[in-house]
C-alpha positions as CSV (number, residue, x, y, z in Angstrom):
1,X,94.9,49.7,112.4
2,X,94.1,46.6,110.9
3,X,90.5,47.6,109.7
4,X,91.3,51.1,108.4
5,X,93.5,48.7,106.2
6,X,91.1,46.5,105.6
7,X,89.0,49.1,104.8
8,X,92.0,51.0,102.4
9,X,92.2,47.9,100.6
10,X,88.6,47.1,100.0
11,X,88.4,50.5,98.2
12,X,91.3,49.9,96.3
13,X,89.6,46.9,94.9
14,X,86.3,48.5,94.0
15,X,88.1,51.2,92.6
16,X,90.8,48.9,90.7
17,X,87.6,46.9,89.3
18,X,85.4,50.0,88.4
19,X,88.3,51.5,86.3
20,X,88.7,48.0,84.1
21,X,85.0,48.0,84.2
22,X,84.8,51.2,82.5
23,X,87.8,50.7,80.5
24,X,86.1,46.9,79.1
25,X,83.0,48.9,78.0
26,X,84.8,51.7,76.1
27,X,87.1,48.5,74.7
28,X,83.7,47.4,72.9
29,X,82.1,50.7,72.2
30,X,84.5,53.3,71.0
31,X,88.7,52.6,71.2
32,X,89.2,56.1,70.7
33,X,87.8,57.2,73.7
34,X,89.1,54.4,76.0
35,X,92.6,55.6,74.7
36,X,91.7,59.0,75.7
37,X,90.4,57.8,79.4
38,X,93.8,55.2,79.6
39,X,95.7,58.5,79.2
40,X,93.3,60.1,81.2
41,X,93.0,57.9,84.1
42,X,97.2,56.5,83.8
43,X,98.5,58.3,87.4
44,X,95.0,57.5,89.0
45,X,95.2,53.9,88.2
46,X,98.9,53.5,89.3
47,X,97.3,54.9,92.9
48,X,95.1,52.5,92.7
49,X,96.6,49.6,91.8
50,X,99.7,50.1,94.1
51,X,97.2,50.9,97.0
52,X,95.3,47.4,96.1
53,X,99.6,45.5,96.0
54,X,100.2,47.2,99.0
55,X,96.9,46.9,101.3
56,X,96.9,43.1,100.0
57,X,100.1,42.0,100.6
58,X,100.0,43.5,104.1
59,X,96.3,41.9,105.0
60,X,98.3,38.6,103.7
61,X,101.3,39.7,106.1
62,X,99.5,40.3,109.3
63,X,97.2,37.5,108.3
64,X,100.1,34.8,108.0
65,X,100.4,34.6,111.9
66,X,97.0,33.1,111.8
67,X,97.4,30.8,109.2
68,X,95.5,31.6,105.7
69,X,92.9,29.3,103.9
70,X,93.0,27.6,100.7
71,X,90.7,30.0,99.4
72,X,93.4,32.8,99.9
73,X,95.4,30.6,97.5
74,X,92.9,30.5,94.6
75,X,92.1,33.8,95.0
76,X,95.8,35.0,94.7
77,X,96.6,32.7,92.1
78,X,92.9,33.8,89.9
79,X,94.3,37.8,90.3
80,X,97.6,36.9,89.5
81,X,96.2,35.1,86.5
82,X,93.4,38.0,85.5
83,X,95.6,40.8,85.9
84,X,98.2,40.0,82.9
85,X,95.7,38.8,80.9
86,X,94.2,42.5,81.5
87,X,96.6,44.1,80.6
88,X,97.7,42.2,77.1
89,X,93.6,42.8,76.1
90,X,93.9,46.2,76.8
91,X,97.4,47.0,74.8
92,X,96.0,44.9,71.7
93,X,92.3,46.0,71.8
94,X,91.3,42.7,72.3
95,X,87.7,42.6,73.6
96,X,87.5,39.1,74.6
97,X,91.2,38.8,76.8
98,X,89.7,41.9,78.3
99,X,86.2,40.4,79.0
100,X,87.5,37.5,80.0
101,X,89.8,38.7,82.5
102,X,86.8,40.7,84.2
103,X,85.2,37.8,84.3
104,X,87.6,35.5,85.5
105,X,88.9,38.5,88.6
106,X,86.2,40.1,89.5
107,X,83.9,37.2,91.6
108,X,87.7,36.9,93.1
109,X,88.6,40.3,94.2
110,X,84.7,40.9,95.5
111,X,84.2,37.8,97.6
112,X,86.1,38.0,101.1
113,X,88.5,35.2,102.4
114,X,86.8,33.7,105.2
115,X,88.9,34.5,108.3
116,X,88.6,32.9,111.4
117,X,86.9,34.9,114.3
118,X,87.0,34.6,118.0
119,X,83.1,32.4,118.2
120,X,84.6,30.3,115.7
121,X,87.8,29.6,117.8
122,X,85.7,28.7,120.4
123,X,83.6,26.4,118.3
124,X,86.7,24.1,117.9
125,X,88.1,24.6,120.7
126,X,88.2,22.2,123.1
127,X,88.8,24.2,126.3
128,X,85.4,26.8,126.9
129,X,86.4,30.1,127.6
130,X,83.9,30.3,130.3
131,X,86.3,28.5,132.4
C-alpha cells in the first residue's frame, strides 16, 4: 500500500509542477491565453493538488513512526512557502513571484527525503542480524 502511495503522490507532484510550469510560461508569453488554460485546467488542478495534500500528508503520517529527517522539515517549510507565493503571482500577473516560486519549489518537491532502509539500520546497528 505504501508504494502505490508513494507512487500516487509522486505523480501528483510531477503533475502539480508541470501545470505551474505551463502556467509560468504562458504568465510571460501571452496572459490571455494562461487565463483561458487557468479556466481550463481549474477542476484538474484542484485533483491534483488535493491528491499531492493528501498523498503527502499521509507519506508524513505513516512516516512519523519512523522518525522524519531534517530535510523533511525544509522541504515542508520551502512548499509551504512556494505555494502562496504561487498563487499571489498568478492572481496579479506578476512574472517574477511566479518565477520565483518555481524556482524556489520545484528542486524541493523533485528531490526525495532520504528515508532510512533496512541495510542502513543495520549499518548502525550494533547487534548483526546474522545473529
Amino acid at each position: 500500500m505504501m508504494t502505490g502511495l508513494l507512487h500516487t503522490h509522486t505523480l501528483s507532484v510531477v503533475l502539480f509542477l508541470l501545470i505551474y510550469l505551463i502556467k509560468c510560461v504562458l504568465l510571460w508569453t501571452n496572459t490571455a491565453r494562461l487565463d483561458a488554460f487557468a479556466q481550463k485546467i481549474r477542476v484538474p488542478e484542484m485533483i491534483v493538488s488535493a491528491l499531492f495534500l493528501i498523498t503527502g500528508l499521509a507519506l508524513a503520517y505513516n512516516n512519523a513512526s519512523i522518525g522524519v529527517g531534517s530535510w523533511f522539515w525544509v522541504k515542508l517549510g520551502a512548499v509551504f512557502a512556494a505555494i502562496p507565493v504561487a498563487v499571489v503571482g498568478y492572481r496579479r500577473h506578476n512574472k517574477y513571484l511566479a518565477t520565483l516560486s518555481l524556482l524556489a519549489g520545484a528542486p524541493v518537491l523533485i528531490c526525495p527525503a532520504l528515508v532510512a532502509t533496512a541495510r542502513s539500520a543495520m549499518k548502525v546497528s550494533s547487534v548483526s542480524p546474522e545473529r
